[in-house]
C-alpha positions in Angstrom: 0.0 0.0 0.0 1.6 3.1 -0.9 1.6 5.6 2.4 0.1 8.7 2.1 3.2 11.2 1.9 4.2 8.3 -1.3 1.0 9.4 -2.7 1.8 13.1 -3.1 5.1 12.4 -5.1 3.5 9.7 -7.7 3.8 11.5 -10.8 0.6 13.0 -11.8 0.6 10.5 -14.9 0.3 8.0 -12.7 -1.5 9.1 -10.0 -4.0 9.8 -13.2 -3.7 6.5 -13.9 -4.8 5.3 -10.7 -7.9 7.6 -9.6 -9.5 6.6 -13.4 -9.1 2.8 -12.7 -10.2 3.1 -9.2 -6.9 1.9 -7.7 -7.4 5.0 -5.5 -10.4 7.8 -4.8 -9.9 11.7 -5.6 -10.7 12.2 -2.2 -8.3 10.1 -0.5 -5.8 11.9 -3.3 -7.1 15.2 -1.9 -6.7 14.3 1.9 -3.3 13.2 1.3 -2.2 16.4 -0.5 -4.3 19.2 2.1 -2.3 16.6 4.7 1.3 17.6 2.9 0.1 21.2 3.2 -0.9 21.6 6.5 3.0 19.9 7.8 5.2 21.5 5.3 4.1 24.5 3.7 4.2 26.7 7.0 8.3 26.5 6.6 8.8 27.3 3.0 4.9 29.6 2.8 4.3 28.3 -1.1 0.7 28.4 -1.2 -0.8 31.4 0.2 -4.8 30.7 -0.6 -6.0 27.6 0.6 -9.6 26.0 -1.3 -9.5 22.9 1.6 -13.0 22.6 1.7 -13.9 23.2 -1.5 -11.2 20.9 -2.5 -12.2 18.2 -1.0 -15.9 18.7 -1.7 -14.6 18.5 -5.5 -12.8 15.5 -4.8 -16.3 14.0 -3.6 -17.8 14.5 -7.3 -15.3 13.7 -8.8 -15.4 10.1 -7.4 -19.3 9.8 -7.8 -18.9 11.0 -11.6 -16.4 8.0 -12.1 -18.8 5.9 -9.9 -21.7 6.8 -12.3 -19.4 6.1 -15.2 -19.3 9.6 -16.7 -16.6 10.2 -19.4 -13.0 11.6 -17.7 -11.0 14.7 -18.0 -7.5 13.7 -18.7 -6.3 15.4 -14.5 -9.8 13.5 -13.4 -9.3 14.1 -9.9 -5.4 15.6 -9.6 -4.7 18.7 -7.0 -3.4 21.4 -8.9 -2.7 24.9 -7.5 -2.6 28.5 -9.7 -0.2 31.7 -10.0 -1.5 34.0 -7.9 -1.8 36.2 -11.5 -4.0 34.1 -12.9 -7.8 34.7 -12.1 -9.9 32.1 -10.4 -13.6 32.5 -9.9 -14.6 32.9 -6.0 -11.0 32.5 -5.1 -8.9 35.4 -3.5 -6.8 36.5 -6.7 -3.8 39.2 -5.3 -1.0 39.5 -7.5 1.1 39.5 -5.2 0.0 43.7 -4.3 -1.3 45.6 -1.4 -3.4 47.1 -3.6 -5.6 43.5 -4.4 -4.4 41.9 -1.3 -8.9 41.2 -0.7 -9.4 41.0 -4.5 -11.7 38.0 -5.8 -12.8 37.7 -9.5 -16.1 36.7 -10.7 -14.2 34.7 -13.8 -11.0 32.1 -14.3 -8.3 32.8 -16.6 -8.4 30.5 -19.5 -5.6 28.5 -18.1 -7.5 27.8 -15.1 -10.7 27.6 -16.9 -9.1 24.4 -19.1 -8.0 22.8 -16.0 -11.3 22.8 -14.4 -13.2 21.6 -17.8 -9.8 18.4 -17.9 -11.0 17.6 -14.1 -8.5 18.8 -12.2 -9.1 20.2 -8.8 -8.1 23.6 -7.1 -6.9 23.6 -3.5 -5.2 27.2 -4.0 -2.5 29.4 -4.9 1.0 30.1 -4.8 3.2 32.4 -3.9 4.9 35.3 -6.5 7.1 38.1 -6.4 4.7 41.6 -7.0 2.9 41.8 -9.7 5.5 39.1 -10.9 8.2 41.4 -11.5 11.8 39.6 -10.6 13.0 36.3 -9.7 12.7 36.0 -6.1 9.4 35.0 -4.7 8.7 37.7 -1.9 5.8 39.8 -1.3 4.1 42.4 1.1 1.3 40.9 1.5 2.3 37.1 2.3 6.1 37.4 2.4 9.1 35.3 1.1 9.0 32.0 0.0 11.7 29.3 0.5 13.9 27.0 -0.9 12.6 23.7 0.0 16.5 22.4 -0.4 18.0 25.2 1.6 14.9 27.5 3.5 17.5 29.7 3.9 17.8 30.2 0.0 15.5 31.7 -2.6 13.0 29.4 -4.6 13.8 31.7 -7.7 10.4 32.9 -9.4 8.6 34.7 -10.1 6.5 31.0 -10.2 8.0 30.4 -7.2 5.4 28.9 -5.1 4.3 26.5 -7.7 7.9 25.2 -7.9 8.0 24.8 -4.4 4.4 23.6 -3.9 5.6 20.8 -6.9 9.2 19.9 -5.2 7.2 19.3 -1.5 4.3 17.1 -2.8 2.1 19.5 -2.4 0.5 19.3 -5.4 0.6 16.9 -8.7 0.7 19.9 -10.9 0.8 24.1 -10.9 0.9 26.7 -13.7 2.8 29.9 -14.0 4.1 32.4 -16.3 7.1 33.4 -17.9 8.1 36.5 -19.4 12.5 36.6 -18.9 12.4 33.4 -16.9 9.3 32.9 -14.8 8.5 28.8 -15.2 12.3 28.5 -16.0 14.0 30.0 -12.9 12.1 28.7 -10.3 11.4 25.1 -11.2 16.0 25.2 -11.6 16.4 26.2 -8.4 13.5 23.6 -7.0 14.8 20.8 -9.2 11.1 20.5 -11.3 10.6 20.9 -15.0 9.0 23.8 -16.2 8.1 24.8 -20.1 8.2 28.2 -21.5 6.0 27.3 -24.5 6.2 29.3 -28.2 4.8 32.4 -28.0 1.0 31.6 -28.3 1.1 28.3 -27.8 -0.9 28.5 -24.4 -3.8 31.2 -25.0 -4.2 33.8 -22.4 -7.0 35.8 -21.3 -8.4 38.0 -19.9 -5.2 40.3 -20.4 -4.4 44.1 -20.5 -2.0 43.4 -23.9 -3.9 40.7 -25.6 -0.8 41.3 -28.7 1.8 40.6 -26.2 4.8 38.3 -27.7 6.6 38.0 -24.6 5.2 37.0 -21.2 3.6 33.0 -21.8 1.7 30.6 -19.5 2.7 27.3 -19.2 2.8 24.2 -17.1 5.4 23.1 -14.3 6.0 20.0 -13.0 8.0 17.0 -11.3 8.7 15.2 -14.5 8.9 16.0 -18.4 5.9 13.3 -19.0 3.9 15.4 -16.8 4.5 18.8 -18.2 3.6 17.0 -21.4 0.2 16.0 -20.0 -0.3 19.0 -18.7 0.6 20.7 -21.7 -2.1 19.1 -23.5 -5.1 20.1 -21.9 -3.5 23.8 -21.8 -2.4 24.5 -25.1 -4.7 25.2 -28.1 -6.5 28.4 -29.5 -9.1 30.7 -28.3 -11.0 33.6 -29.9 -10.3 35.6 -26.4 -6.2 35.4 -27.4 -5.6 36.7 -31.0 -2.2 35.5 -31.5 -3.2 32.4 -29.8 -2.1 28.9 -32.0 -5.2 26.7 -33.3 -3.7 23.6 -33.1 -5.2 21.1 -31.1 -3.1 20.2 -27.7 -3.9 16.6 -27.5 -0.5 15.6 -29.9 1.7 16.5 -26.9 0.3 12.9 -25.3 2.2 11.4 -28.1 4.7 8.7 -26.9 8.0 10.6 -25.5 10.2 8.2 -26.6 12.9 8.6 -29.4 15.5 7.6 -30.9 17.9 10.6 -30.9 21.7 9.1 -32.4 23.4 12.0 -35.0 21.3 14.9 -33.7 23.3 17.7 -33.9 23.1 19.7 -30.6 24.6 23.0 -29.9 26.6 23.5 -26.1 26.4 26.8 -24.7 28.2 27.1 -21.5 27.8 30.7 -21.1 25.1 32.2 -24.1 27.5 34.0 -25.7 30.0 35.3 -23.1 27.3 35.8 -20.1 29.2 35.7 -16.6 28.1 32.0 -14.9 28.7 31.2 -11.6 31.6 28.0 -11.3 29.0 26.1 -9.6 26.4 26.1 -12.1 29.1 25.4 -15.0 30.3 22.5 -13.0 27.2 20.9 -12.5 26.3 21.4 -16.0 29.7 19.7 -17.7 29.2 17.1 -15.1 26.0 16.0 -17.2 27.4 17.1 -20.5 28.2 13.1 -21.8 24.6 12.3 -21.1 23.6 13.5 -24.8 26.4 12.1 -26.2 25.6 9.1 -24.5 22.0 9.4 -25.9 23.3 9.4 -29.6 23.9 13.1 -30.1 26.6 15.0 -31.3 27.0 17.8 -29.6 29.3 20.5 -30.2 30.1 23.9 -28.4 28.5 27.0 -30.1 26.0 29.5 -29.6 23.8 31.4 -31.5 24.6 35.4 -32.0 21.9 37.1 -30.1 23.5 40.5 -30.3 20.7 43.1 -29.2 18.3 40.9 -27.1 19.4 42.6 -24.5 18.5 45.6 -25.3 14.9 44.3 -27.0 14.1 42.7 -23.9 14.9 45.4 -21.7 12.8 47.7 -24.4 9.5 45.7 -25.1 9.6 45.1 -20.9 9.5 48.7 -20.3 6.8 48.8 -22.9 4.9 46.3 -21.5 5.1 47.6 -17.7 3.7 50.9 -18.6 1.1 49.3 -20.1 0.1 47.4 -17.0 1.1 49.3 -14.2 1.3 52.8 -15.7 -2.0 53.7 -14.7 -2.5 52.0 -11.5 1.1 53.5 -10.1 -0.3 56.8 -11.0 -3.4 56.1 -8.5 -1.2 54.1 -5.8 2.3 55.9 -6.2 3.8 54.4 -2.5 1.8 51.1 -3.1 4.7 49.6 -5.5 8.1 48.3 -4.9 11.1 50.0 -6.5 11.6 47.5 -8.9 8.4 47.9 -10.9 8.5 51.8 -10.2 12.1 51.7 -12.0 10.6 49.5 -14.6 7.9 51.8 -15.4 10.0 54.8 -15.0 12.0 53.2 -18.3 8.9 52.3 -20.6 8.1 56.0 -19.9 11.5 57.5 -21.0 11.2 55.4 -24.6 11.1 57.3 -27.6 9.5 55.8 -30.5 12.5 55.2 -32.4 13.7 53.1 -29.6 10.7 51.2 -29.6 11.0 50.7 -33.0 14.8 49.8 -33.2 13.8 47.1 -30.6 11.1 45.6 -32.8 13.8 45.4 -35.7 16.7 44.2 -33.9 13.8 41.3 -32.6 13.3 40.8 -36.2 17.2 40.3 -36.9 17.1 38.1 -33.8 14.9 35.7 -34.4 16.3 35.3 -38.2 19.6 34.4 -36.8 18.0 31.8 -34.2 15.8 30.2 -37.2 19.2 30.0 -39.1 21.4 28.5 -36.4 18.6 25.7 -35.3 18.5 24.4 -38.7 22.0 23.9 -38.1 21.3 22.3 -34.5 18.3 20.7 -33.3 18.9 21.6 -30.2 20.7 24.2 -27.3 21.9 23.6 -24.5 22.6 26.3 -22.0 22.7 27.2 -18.5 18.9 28.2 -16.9 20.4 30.7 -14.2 24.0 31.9 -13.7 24.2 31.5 -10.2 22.7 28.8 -7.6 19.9 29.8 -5.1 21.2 33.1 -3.4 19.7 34.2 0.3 16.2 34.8 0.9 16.4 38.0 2.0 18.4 39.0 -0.6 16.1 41.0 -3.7 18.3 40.0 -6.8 21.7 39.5 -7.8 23.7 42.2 -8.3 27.3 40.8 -8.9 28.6 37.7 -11.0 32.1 36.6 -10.6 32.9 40.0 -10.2 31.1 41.6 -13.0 28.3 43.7 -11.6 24.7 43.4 -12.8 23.2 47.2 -14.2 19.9 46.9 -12.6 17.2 43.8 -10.9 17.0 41.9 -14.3 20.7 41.5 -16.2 21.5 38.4 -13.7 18.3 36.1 -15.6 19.8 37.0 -19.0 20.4 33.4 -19.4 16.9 33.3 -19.7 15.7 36.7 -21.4 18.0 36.1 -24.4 16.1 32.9 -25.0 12.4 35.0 -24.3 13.4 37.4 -26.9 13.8 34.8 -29.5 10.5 33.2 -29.3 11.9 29.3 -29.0 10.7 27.0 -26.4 12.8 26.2 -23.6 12.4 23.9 -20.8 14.2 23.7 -17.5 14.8 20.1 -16.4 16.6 19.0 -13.2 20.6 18.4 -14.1 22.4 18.4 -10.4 23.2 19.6 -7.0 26.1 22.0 -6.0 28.6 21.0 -3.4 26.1 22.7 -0.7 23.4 20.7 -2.1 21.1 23.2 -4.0 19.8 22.0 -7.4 20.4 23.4 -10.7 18.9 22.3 -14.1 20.0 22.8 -17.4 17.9 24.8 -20.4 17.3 23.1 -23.7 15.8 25.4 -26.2 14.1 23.4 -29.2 13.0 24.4 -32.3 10.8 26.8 -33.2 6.7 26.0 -32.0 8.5 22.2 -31.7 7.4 21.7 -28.1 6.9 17.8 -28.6 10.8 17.4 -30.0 12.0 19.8 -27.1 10.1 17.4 -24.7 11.5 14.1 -26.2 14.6 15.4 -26.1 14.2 16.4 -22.1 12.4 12.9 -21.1 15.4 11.1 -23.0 17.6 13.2 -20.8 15.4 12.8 -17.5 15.4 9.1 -18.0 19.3 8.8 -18.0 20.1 11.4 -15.0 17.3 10.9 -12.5 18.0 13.5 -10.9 14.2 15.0 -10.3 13.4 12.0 -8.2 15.9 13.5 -5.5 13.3 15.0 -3.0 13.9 18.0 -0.7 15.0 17.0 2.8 11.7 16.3 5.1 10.5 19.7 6.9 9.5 19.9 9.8 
């Protein structure tokens, strides 16, 4: 008999598996999982909403609709927590902000909406940075949350509760967003997977910037063949999402397995001469023979993103005046400095800098196209540095080259968002002091399903998810 703390870290594939046969009820699931919440999340504070009655009255339907045979969602049954950005009917929705710290929506967010209508069940939501600006999970409304490896340490973010709420059993599955990092970040420092999808791939709405190319939902999880599953109940069009993609989400429960001998990979130790922290590099070349061991060949190169600095750091601005203009205007003490900062450059654009931004994008992306016809894949550090201390905001130094303001430390990442590719964060090892870090493979353009092949065929060799975090008190 499989205990109940077991429970909580059977993949959700399985644990799928199981509540559909009958091998175990939703609402023994659900008891398990409310169970793991009540004894660990008061140490690393991941989910800040609990649903534990509603939950588990779920949890009793769901097991009378499989008693009266009714036809199954694909997460019949599986706890599943949301971004505290994401809108959930009747459920306290904050953003992380003073401002909506009592705010409750009478609507979900698509994202949400598709997990419901796939039988999954809510018991909350998790923890992220305000308004999910930055990489560290912290908040004036519910605080910091913690590394479940380290409390001591950041969980990244700004998904970082759902990584944390994943990596502790908490739940089988969580969603989050990523504009220059945001499912990436987190779920490397939590050793979970998390998918930034092609732009579009996962519709969003409602939204202030429906034509927004850069910030993305997408799934998080303990394993690639979850984020897959996951993935394809998520993804698809919607006439609320204009540049949302039409095509039908149910091809990412294809088989995972591959054969992958002569595919040409690309190595990227430090995208294009970025500063990386020693302990990250090392974990990384400590996992490098894994894809040659695979079949690939892999070579070191990298592809010239020259300018995505600059377009990310432009179309952000942008995009922050766009969604917090306004509302900083009418609560000017109510933000951090961060987003004020952020603002403060969208504002001071000219037009022509808007535009060079677009154009340089353009140039961008052309290269990338170019170079993964040359590789299938890239392989490249997630973060340059391990979990840093709680209490610290952001990096602001890396091996002695000093970052110019909150975001230049996740360029890693933010090169990547600015090309459009999908890249996946999967667990690749632990530093000396135990704390995890995961590699990023970038795929192909829109070619989620190759991009997850290729990270299950690398999961399956390593193993290094099915480390758990030491037990909490």
């Amino acid at each position: 008999m499989v205990s109940s703390t077991d429970l909580c870290f059977l993949s959700a594939t399985e644990l799928a598996r199981r509540i559909t046969a009958g091998d175990v009820s939703a609402s023994e699931v659900m008891a398990a999982h409310l169970a793991q919440i009540e004894r660990i999340n008061p140490s690393v504070n991941a989910i800040v909403t609990l649903n534990a009655d509603e939950a588990l009255a779920s949890a009793r339907r769901a097991d009378e609709a499989r008693a009266r045979g009714d036809e199954l969602g694909p997460l019949h049954g599986l706890p599943v927590a949301h971004k505290d950005s994401f809108l959930t009917r009747g459920m306290r929705t904050t953003f992380g902000s003073p401002i909506f710290k009592d705010f409750v929506p009478d609507e979900d967010s698509i994202i949400v909406e598709r997990q419901r209508r796939a039988g999954a069940i809510s018991v909350g939501k998790t923890n992220m940075p305000e308004f999910a600006a930055g990489s560290q999970t912290f908040n004036e409304v519910f605080g910091a949350t913690r590394n479940p490896y380290d409390p001591s340490k950041t969980c990244g973010g700004s998904s970082g509760g759902a990584a944390v709420a994943l990596a502790c059993g908490m739940v089988a599955l969580a969603d989050g967003s990523d504009l220059g990092g945001s499912l990436r970040n987190p779920a490397n420092f939590c050793n979970v997977v998390g998918l930034r999808p092609s732009i579009g791939r996962v519709a969003d709405a409602p939204t202030q910037n429906a034509w927004n190319t850069q910030a993305v939902c997408g799934p998080m999880a303990r394993t690639v063949q979850d984020v897959a599953l996951f993935l394809s109940v998520i993804a698809g069009g919607d006439l609320r999402d204009p540049i949302s993609l039409p095509e039908d989400g149910a091809r990412f429960r294809e088989p995972l397995e591959r054969d992958f001998k002569r595919t040409r990979v690309a190595w990227s130790a430090d995208l294009g001469g970025l500063p990386v922290d020693p302990a990250v590099t090392a974990v990384l070349e400590s996992q490098r023979s894994v894809f040659s061991a695979i079949g690939c060949e892999v070579e070191e190169a990298s592809p010239d993103l020259r300018g995505a600095d600059e377009v990310f750091q432009t179309q952000r601005g942008v995009l922050f005046v766009n969604a917090f203009g306004d509302l900083l205007d009418q609560h000017p003490t109510s933000f951090k400095d961060t987003i004020v900062w952020n603002v403060q450059v969208g504002r001071s654009l000219t037009g022509t800098q808007v535009g060079e931004a677009e154009r340089l994008r353009s140039q961008i992306f052309g290269r990338m196209r170019e170079f993964m016809q040359r590789y299938e894949f890239l392989i490249a550090p997630v973060n340059q540095v391990p979990p840093f201390p709680v209490d610290q905001p952001y990096v602001t130094e890396i091996n002695g080259v000093k970052m110019d303001n909150y975001l230049d430390w996740m360029a890693s990442c933010f090169r990547i968002t600015v090309t459009g590719h999908p890249a996946i964060s999967v667990p690749c090892g632990f530093t000396p002091d135990g704390l995890p870090v995961g590699v990023q493979i970038i795929g192909r353009y829109r070619d989620e399903l190759g991009l997850l092949q290729f990270a299950h065929a690398f999961e399956q060799r390593t193993r290094v998810g099915e480390q758990r975090p030491p037990d909490l008190p």
